[in-house]
N, C-alpha and C positions, 0 to 999 in steps of 0.2 A: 844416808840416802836422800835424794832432793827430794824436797815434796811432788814436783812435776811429775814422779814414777807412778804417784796414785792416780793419774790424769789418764793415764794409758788405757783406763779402763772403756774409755767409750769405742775404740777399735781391738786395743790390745797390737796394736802394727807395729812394736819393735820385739823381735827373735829374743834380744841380748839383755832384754832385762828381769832382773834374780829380785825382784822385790816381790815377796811372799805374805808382805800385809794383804789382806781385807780389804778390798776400796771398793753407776748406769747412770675484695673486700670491699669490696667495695660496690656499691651500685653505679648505675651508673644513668644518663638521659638527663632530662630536666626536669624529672617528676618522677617521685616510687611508682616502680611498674605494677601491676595490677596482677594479681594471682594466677598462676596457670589451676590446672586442677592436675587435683592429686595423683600422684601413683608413686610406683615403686621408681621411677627415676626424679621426680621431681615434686616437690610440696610445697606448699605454702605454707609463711613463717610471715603470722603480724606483727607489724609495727607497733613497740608499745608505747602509746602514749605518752603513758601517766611513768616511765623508767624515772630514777631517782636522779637529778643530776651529781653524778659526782665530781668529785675534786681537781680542778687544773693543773695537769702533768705534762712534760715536755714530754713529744714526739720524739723517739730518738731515730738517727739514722748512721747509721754505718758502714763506711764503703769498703772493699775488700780491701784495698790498701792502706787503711786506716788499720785495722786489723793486727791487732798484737800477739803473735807469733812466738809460741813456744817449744824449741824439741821438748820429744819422748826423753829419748838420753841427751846429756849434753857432748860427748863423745861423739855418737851420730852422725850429729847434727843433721840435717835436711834429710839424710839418704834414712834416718830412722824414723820418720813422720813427725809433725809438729802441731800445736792443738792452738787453738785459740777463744778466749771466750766473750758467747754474742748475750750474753745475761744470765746471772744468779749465780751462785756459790757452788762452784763444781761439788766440794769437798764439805758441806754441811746441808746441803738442802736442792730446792728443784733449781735447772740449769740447762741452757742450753748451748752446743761447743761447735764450733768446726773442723773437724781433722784432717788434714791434709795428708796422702802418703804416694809415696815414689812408685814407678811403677815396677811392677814387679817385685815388690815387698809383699810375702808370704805370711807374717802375720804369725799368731801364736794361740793355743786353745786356752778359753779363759771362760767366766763368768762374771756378771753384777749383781748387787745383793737387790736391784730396782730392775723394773721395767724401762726400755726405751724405746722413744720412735725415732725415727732415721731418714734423712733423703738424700737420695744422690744426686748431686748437682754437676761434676764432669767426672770421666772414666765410668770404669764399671768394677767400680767394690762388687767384694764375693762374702755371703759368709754361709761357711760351713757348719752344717749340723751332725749330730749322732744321727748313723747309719751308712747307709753306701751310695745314696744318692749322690753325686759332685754335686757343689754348688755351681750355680751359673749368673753371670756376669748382672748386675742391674745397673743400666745407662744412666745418663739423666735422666730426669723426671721422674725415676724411680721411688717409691715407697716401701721402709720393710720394719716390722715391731717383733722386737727381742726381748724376751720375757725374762723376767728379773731370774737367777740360778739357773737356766738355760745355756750347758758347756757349748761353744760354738767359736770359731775361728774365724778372723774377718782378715780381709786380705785384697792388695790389689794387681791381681796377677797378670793384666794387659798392659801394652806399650805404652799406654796415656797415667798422669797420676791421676790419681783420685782426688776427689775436694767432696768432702758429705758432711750434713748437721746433721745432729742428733740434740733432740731432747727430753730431758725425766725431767718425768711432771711428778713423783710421789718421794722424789728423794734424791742424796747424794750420789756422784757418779763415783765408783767405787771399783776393782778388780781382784779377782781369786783365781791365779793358775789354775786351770782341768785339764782333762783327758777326755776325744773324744774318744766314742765307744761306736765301733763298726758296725756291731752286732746291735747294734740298740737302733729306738728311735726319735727321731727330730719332737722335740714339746709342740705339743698339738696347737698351742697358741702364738708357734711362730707364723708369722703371715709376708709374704712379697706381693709386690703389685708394681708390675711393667708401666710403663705408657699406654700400652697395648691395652690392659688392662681397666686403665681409668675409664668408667662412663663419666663423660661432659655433658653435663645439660647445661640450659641457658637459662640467665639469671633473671632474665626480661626477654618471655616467649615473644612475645612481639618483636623486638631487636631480635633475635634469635643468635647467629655465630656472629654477631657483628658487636653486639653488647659482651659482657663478660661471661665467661664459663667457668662451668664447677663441675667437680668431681670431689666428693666425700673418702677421703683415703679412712679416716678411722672415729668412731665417736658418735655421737648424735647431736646434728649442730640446731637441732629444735628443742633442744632442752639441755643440755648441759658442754663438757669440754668435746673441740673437736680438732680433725687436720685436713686442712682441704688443701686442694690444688686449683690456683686460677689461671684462666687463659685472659686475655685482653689483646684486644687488635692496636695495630698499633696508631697513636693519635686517639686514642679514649684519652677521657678524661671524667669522671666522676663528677657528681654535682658536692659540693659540700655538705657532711654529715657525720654522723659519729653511730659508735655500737656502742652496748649497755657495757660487755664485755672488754677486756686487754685482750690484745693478741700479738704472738710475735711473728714475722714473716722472713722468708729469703727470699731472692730472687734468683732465680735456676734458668731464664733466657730473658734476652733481650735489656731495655733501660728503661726502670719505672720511678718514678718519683712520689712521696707520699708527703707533704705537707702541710701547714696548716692556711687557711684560706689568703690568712694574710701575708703569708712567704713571698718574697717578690723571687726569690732565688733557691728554690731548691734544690736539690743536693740530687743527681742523674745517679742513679743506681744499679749495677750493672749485676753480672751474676756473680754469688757469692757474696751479696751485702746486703747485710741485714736491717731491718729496721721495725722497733717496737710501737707500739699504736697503743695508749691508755684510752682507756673505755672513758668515754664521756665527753671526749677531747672529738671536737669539731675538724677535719682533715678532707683531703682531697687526693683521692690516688687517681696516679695518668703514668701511660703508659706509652713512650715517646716515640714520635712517629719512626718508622724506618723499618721497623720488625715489631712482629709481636712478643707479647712478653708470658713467661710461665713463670710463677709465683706458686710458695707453701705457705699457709699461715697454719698457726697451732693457736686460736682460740679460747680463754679460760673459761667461758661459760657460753650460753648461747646464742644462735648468730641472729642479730636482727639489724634494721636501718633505720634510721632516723632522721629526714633535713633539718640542716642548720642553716641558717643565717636565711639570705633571702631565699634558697629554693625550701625551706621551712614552708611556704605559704604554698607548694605545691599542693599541701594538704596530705593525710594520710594515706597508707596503702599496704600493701603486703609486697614481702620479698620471696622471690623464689630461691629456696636454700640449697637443693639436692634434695635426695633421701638418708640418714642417716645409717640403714641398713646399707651402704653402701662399703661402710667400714670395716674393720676387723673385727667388731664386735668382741672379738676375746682380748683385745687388746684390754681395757680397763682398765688402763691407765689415762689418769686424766682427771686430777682432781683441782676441784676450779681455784684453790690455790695456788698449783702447780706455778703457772705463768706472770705471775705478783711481780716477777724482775722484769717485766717486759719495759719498764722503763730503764734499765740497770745497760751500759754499754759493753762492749767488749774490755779486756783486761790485759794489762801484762803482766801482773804479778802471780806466778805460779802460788804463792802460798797462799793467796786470799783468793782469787779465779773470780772475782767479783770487783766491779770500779765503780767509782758514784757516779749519776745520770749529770750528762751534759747540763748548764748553765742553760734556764731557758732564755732564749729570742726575746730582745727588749724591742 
């Protein structure tokens, strides 16, 4: 059996496979915005000072077409879905994958021995829980967190394929054939969340829709792991700065670039390309004019902002984060190791599902 079959687990989207092993940002203006006051959609998050500086890491960036592309089965091929991975060790530790599946691939009832969180970036994946509710379709911009031994069925049952990340932040992604059960019901800590659904606040009340927007899908981003969703118009562009924290991100609409100040030529990033951010590390996210852009970042610890270089002498301030009661709160997954490969690229080797970080920029 190829190792690629234990990979199946982050959708489970091929029928035909008999493998029974075990195997789940930026600110922005020319100066930190100033606090809005508190409430339940939006809070204020200080800038900390005195953060530790850490260690010089290459920015990674990865375009969808760079992206190494593996089927489910090798029989398949394409019509069985194919994964690909955007950093860490599918098959020993935390990871995050992209799975790509055909449309109308129905998908198989299964379980992870891990929690994961999930977004949908085109089509509309479905997953099916215990009981009689049908599942119903989540578009883009979709969010949904699947609790580790929760039977459930993922599938992409409309005329478009599907393309969704998913990342476990507490462990290896893994697969256990189930059954579901009609008569039963869905784990209380499964969670969806539409577009519809997202509250967006603004990042710099003052800029209001014209700076960047947040919405908190799961976590609490004023103290430890989180997963937000950003809006940005397009033609932002961030002042140069860095978080204490790694975090990795997709890009789900439009062309954003995230660099390091001194990049003369960054890398246009479109939907379905990922790219990792080390904590510490001085960058610049923009968001190219023409359309606006929606962005997922998942966070390892919590969110704050920092100027570097000359917008450094802006002087301190507070960021506005969201609320973190905005999340799943039962998700709980999200341990601030989890995201450690955020420098780690995409892979083609099914046995190892992990590559070593690009060469940094001389």
């Amino acid at each position: 059996m190829r190792t690629s079959y234990l990979l199946v687990a982050a959708l489970a989207a091929v029928t035909t496979v008999g493998c029974k092993k075990k195997n789940e940002n930026a600110g922005g203006g020319n100066k930190p915005p100033e606090p809005p006051a508190a409430s339940d959609a939006a809070v204020a998050v200080a800038v900390d000072a005195e953060a530790p500086k850490l260690p010089d890491k290459p920015i990674v960036t990865t375009l969808q077409a760079d992206l190494k592309w593996i089927p489910f089965d090798e029989k398949a091929g394409e019509k069985g879905g194919s994964f690909a991975v955007a950093y860490g060790d599918p098959q020993n530790g935390p990871n995050g994958v992209f799975i790509k599946l055909p449309a109308g691939n129905p998908g198989m009832a299964h379980t992870h021995t891990n929690d994961y969180h999930g977004v949908s970036i085109a089509g509309g994946v479905t997953h099916q829980q215990d009981g009689k509710d049908k599942a119903k379709p989540l578009p883009s911009g979709s969010y949904w967190f699947e609790p580790g031994m929760a039977p459930h069925q993922s599938a992409c049952p409309g005329k478009e394929a599907c393309l969704v990340f998913i990342h476990f932040n507490d462990g290896k992604m893994d697969l256990a054939p189930a059954k579901l059960d009609p008569k039963g019901k869905k784990n209380e800590k499964y969670a969806e969340k539409r577009p519809a659904d997202m509250k967006f606040t603004a990042l710099m009340p003052d800029a209001g829709d014209k700076g960047p927007m947040i919405a908190v899908a799961w976590g609490d981003n004023q103290s430890g792991p989180h997963g937000t969703f950003w809006k940005f118009k397009g033609g932002f562009a961030s002042p140069p700065h860095t978080h204490t924290a790694d975090y990795n991100a997709v890009v789900i609409k439009g062309t954003v670039m995230n660099y390091a100040p001194d990049d003369k030529a960054p890398k246009e990033l479109g939907p379905g390309a990922y790219f990792g951010q080390p904590g510490g590390v001085a960058h610049i996210t923009a968001c190219k004019a023409g359309s606006d852009c929606l962005v997922y970042t998942y966070m390892v610890g919590k969110f704050d902002f920092q100027p570097a270089g000359d917008a450094a002498g802006a002087g301190s301030g507070s960021a506005a984060a969201g609320s973190g009661a905005a999340g799943s709160g039962a998700a709980g997954a999200g341990s601030a190791a989890a995201g450690s490969g955020s420098a780690a690229a995409g892979s083609g080797s099914a046995a190892a599902g992990s590559a070593a970080p690009p060469k940094k920029k001389k």
